[in-house]
Structures are given as C-alpha cells and as structure tokens.
C-alpha positions in Angstrom: 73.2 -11.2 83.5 71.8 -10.2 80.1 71.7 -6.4 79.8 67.8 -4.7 78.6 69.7 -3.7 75.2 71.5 -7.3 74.7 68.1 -8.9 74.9 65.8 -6.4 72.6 68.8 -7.1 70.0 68.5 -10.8 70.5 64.7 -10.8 70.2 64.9 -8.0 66.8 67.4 -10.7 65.5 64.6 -13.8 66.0 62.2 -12.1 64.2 64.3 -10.9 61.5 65.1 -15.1 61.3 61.8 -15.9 60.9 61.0 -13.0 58.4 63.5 -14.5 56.2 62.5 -18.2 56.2 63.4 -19.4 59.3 59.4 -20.6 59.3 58.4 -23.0 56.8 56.5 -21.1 53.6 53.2 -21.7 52.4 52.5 -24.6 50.1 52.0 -23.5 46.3 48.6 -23.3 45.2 47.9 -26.0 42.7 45.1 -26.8 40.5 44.2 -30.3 40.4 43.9 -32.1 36.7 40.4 -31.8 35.2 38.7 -35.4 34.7 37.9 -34.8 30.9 41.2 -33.5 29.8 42.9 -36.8 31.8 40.3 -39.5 30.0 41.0 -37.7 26.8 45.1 -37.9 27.3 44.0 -41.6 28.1 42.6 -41.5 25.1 45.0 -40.6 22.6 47.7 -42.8 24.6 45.5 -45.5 23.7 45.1 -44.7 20.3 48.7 -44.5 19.6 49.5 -47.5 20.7 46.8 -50.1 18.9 46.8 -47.9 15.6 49.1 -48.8 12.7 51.9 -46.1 13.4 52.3 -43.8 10.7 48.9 -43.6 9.3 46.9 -40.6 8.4 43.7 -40.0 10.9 40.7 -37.7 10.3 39.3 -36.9 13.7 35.7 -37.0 12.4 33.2 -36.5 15.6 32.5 -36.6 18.7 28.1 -37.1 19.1 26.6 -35.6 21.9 23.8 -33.6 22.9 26.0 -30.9 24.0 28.3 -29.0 20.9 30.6 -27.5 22.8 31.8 -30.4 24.7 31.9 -32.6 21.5 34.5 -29.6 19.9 36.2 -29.1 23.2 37.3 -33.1 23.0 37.9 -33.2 19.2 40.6 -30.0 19.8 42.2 -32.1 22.5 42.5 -34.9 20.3 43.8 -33.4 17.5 46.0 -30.9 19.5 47.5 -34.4 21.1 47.7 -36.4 17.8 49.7 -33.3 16.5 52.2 -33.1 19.5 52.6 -36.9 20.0 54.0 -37.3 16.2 52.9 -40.9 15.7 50.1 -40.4 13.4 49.5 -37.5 10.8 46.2 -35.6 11.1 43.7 -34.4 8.8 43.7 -30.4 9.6 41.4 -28.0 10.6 40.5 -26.0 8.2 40.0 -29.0 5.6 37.9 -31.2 8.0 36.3 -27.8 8.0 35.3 -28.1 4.1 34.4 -31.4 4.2 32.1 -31.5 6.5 30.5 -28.7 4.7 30.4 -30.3 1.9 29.0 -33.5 3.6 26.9 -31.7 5.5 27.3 -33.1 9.4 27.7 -31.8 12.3 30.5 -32.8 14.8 28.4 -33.1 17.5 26.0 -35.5 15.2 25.6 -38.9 14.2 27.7 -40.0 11.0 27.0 -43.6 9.3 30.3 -45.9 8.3 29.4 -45.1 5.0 29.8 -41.5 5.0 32.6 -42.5 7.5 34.5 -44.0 5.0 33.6 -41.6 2.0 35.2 -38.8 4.1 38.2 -40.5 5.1 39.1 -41.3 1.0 38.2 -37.5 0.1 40.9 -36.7 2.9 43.0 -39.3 2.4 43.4 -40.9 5.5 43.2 -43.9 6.7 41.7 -44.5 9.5 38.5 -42.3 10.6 38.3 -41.3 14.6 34.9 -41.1 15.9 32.9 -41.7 18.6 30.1 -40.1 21.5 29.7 -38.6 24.7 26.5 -39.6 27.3 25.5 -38.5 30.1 24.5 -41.3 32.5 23.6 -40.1 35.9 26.6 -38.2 37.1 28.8 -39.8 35.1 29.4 -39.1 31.3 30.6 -41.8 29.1 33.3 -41.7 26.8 33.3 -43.6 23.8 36.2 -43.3 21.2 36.6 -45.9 18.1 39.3 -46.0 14.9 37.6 -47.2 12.1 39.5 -48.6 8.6 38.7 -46.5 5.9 39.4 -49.6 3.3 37.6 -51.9 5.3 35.8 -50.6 7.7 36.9 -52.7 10.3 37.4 -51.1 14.0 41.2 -51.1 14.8 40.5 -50.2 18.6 37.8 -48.5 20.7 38.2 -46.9 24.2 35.5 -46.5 26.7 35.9 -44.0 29.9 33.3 -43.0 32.6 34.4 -39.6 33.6 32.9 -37.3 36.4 30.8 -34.2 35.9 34.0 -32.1 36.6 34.2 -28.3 36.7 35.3 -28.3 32.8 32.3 -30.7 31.5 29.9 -28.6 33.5 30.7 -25.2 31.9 31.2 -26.8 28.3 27.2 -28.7 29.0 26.6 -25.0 30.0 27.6 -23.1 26.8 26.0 -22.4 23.8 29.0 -20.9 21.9 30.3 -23.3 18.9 32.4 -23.5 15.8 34.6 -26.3 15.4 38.3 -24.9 14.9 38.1 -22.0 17.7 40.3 -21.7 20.6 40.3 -20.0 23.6 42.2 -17.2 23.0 42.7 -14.3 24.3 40.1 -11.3 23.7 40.6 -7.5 23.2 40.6 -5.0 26.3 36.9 -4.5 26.1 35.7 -7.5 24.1 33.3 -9.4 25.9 34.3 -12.7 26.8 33.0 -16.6 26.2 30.5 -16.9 29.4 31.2 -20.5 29.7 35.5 -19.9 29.0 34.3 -17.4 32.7 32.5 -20.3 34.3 35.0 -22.8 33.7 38.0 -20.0 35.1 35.6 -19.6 38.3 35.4 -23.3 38.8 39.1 -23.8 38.7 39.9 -20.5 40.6 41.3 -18.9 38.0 40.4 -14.9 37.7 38.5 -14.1 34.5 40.1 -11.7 31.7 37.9 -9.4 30.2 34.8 -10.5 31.4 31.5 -9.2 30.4 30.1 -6.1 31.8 26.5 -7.5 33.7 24.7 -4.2 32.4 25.8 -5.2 28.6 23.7 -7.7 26.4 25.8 -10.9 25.7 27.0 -10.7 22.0 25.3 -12.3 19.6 27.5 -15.1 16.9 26.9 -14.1 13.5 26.1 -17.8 11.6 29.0 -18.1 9.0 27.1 -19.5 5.0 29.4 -21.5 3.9 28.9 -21.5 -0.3 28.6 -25.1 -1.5 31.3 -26.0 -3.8 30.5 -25.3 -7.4 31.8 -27.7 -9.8 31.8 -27.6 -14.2 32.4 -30.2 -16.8 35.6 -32.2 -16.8 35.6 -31.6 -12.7 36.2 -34.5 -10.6 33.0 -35.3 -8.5 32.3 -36.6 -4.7 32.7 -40.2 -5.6 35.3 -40.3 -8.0 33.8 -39.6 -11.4 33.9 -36.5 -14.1 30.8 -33.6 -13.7 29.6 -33.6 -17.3 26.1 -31.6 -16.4 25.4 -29.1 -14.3 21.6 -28.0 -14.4 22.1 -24.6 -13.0 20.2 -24.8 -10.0 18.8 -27.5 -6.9 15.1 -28.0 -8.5 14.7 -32.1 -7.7 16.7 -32.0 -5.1 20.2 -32.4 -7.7 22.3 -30.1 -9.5 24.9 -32.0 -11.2 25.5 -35.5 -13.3 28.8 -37.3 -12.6 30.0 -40.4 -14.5 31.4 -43.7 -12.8 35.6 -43.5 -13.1 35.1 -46.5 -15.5 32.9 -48.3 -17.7 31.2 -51.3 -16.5 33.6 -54.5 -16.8 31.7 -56.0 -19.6 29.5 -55.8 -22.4 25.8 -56.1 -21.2 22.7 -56.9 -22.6 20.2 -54.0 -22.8 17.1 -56.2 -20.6 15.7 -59.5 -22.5 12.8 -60.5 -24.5 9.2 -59.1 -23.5 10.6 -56.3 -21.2 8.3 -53.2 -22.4 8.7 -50.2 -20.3 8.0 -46.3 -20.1 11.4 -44.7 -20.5 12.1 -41.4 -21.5 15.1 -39.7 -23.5 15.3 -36.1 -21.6 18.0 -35.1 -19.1 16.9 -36.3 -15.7 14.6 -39.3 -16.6 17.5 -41.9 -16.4 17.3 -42.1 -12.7 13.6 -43.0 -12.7 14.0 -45.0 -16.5 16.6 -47.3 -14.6 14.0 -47.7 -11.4 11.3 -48.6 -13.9 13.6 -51.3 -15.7 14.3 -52.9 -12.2 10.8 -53.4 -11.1 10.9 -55.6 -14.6 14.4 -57.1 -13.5 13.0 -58.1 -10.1 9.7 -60.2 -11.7 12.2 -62.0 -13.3 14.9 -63.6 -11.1 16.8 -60.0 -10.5 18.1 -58.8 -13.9 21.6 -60.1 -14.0 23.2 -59.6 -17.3 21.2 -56.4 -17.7 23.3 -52.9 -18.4 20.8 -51.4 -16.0 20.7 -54.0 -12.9 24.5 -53.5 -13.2 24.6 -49.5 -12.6 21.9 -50.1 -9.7 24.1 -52.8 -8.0 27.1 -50.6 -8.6 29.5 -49.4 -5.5 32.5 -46.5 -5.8 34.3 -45.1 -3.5 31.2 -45.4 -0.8 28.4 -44.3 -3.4 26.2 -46.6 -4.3 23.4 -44.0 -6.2 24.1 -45.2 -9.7 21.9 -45.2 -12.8 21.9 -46.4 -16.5 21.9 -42.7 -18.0 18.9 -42.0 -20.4 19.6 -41.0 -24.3 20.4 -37.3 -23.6 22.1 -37.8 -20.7 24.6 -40.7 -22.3 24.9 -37.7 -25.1 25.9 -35.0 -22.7 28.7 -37.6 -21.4 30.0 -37.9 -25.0 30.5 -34.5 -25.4 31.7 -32.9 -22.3 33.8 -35.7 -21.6 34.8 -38.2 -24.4 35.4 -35.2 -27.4 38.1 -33.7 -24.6 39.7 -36.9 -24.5 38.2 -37.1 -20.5 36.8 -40.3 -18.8 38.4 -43.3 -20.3 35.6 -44.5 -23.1 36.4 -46.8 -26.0 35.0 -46.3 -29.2 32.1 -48.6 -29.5 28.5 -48.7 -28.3 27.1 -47.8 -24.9 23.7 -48.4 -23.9 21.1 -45.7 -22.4 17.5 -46.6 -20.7 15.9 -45.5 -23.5 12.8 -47.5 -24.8 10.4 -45.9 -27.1 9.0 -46.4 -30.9 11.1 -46.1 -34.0 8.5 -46.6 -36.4 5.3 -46.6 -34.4 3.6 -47.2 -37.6 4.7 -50.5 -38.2 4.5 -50.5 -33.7 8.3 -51.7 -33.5 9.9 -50.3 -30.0 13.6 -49.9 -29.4 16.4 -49.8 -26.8 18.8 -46.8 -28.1 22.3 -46.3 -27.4 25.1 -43.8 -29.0 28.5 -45.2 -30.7 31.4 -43.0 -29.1 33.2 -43.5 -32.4 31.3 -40.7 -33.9 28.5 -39.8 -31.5 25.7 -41.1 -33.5 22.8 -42.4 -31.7 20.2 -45.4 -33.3 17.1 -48.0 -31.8 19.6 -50.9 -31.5 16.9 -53.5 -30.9 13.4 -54.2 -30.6 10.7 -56.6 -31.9 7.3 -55.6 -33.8 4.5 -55.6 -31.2 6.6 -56.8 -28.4 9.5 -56.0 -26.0 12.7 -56.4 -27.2 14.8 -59.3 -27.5 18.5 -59.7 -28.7 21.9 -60.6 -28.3 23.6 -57.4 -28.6 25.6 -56.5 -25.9 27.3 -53.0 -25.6 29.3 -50.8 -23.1 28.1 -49.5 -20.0 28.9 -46.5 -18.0 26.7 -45.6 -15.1 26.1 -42.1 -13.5 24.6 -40.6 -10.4 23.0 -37.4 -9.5 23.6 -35.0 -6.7 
C-alpha cells in the first residue's frame, strides 16, 4: 500500500509537471493582415512585374475624398518601390517641391498633361497615379503607370477592398501632410487621434495618448514660398526667364522663351491683315490672340510667325505667344548679349502692327535684328494691311 506521504509527493510532483509545460500553452496572440495594406502589397507586386524594370517612377497621387487615406497608400507605395529595388523612386521631399510648385494636392485630380510635365521636371519615366472610392462597403482601388514620353498606360490594377479597421480610422482623420510617418511622440506630446483609433481597432495599446480634459492640438499650415526665378534661369517648360515683372498683377509674373527658335523662317501674316497690336510688355499675349481671330477667317494662318507660336507644344506647355516689340527686346538683351538661348543673328518677328509714318497712313509689322539689336517697320502697304514676302525668325514665349 501507498503510504499518506508517498502519495502527497506523487500528487506535488503532478502539479509541478503541469506547471512546467506538461499542459499545452496558450496560442500566440496574432493580429490578422489589414485588407488595405494587402491590396496595396498586391499592388506594387503588380507593378513590378508589367513595368519596364529599371525605370524611374514618380508616385504622383492617389484621388480621394479622404487625404489621409490617399497619403497613407502613397507611403506604402513608395516605402515598397524603395525596398523591392526594381524601380527607382522620385523622393519625398522633391515630389514635395513639385507639387508645390504645380500646385495639386495628392488627394486631387491631376490631368495627363500635368502628369506628364511633372514626370520630365523629375525625371522619371513613368508617372504612378490613380483613386480611391467608396462604393457601399467596399472601397475601390484603382492604380495606373502612365508613360511620361507617350503617355500611354503601361498597366493598371483595380482592387475592391473591405472597410477594414485601418481605412476606417484613416476616413476618420483629419491630420495630413504628405511625407509624415507615424512615429513615435514625446512623453507628453499628444498623439494622432486617428494613429489611437486605428491601435484600438487592432488591439494594440495607445502610446501617449491624449489627455480627454486637453484640447486636441491644432496643425500649424506650413507657406510654402513659390520659387523665385531671374534672367538667364531655366523655366517650367524648358526655356530661359528673361522678365520678371516683380509681382502676380494679371495673373503672371515672369516671361520665358521657347528652348529654340521656330524651325523656319515665317511670314509675319499676309496681305490685308490690319490689326490692333501693341508694342508694351504684356500685350504680346493678347496681340497674338488678335492676329489669330484674322488667321482663323482665312483658312487657319499657316505660314504665319504667329499661328506657329499658338500651335506650339514643349515639354507639355502649350501657352505660347508671338512676343510683342518690347518683349522680343527684353529677350535680346537678357538672353542673346549673355550668349544665352541659342539665337542667330538675323531677324525675328514681334506682333507688332502700328503706323510708321501715319502721315502718309503706311502701317508696319516690326521686328529687331539680333545682329545689333536694332528694331524697324519691316513691311506694310499705304492704306492697307501688309503684304510681303519677307520671312524672318521666330521664337515664341509664354507667361506664367
């Protein structure tokens, strides 16, 4: 028979056994994969593989109604083009500049055009955009790579994800600024509201979270300066600043020239074209508008110098304008006597018609000779528009 002490030892030594892991433990606490951060690895994997490998992307926007989310996804995609090493990436801080300069929002709507203009200021070569929607209680994903040479689509991706714990507190917030992370705050520092939500959801314990009693802190907007340019700079679409005005009044500041003359000697207009155009700084623009409302009565204005600035394209800008006679003299000095902008020495038009002789009522197209900088009425007939077959260089300009 068992003695009373031989079976308390034999019981002390079962428990001890299952103390000690006799008894199976406790399965791990895990937290399952959020929805958006899955469809947004799915993604990138996508990306990477219909994208030619190597090139350079710009991870433009993401439109939405809801900013946070829109950054949240851009972060993710960048973070993942980064750490993949297939493609470079445009960073932070100069997507940051751009889009200031550009003036959009990543959460906004951006046109191909301003697509594409972006993507050669950075020099990549492909553009990632694309929008987020909610439909019911699904939101849509919809990613696209776009060519910045040709603006053909190389690949677009389409996900319906589920309003998950990490959408909803993202839909919730209100804090932005493209470029932050969640990092951690200060003892004391109050934290992101919608950083606490999203640790609730996914039973994570807050750090640092807000006193109730304390007002929530208010951002404090960040002006970015627009970028100032002078003479000789190189200008949004290509060309050489050779005017700045000094302030915004008209809705421009600055004059650039086109990289290069127009291919060929133009014509200034033809015979009987008679128009108001003035000689000041500023006037080409509307000078040039006022020559093709003639152009258009008669079969579009091919051959003129100033259908050919109108119809001009560079680099995504398509604002161009037959400068008037100050303007075309501004370009001549600021850029041609510093040896800037490529000009020959000859004759370039400007949209300047007015008299030269009003007594005798003979009118004149004008243009300067970059030889020496001299300006003169090249052309004109007594008592009617002009009509000749001088042709002369052209170099169009644009405002902004």
């Amino acid at each position: 028979m068992m003695s009373k002490a031989n079976g308390i030892g034999l019981f002390l030594i079962c428990v001890l056994f299952l103390a000690c892991g006799g008894a199976p433990a406790p399965a791990a606490s895990t937290v399952p994969a959020d929805e958006l951060d899955a469809a947004i690895r799915e993604t990138s994997d996508y990306l990477n593989k219909q994208l030619p490998k190597g090139n350079k992307l710009v991870i433009l926007n993401i439109q939405s109604d809801f900013p946070a989310l829109s950054e949240y996804i851009i972060d993710e995609l960048i973070a993942n083009t980064v750490n993949d090493k297939i493609f470079s990436v445009v960073d932070r801080q100069q997507l940051n500049t751009i889009r200031a300069e550009l003036d959009f929002q990543m959460s906004g709507e951006v046109d191909d055009n301003t697509a594409q203009a972006l993507g050669r200021m950075a020099g990549a070569q492909t553009i990632i955009s694309g929008a987020v929607s909610k439909i019911g209680d699904l939101y849509r994903l919809r990613v696209r790579g776009l060519s910045v040479q040709t603006a053909a689509i190389e690949g677009q991706f389409n996900r319906n994800i589920p309003d998950g714990p990490v959408i909803a507190a993202l839909v919730k917030s209100e804090a932005t600024g493209y470029g932050g992370g969640a990092a951690a705050k200060p003892a004391g520092q109050a934290s992101d509201p919608a950083l606490d939500i999203m640790a609730q959801a996914l039973g994570i314990p807050a750090q640092n979270a807000r006193d109730p009693a304390d007002p929530a802190p208010v951002p404090t907007p960040v002006k970015e300066e627009p970028k100032v340019y002078k003479a000789g700079d190189t200008g949004p679409a290509g060309g050489l600043i050779f005017y700045d005005k000094g302030n915004n009044s008209g809705g421009w500041r600055y004059l650039e020239a086109a990289p290069a003359d127009i291919v060929r000697k133009l014509y200034a207009t033809e015979e009987g074209v008679a128009i108001e155009a003035q000689r000041a700084v500023g006037t080409g623009k509307a000078n040039t508008q006022a020559i093709m409302v003639q152009a258009n009565n008669r079969g579009g204005g091919f051959g003129w110098a100033a259908q050919a600035c109108d119809a001009l394209e560079v680099n995504g800008f398509d604002d161009w304008f037959l400068p008037s006679r100050d303007e075309l003299h501004y370009m001549y000095g600021n850029l041609h006597m510093r040896n800037l902008g490529g000009f020959s020495l000859g004759w370039y038009w400007s949209s300047t018609y007015s008299g030269y002789e009003s007594y005798l009522k003979r009118y004149y197209w004008w243009g300067e000779n970059f030889s020496d900088g001299g300006q003169e009425a090249l052309i004109g007939n007594r008592d009617s528009g002009s009509s000749s077959k001088t042709q002369c260089r052209v170099r169009a300009i644009r405002q902004f």
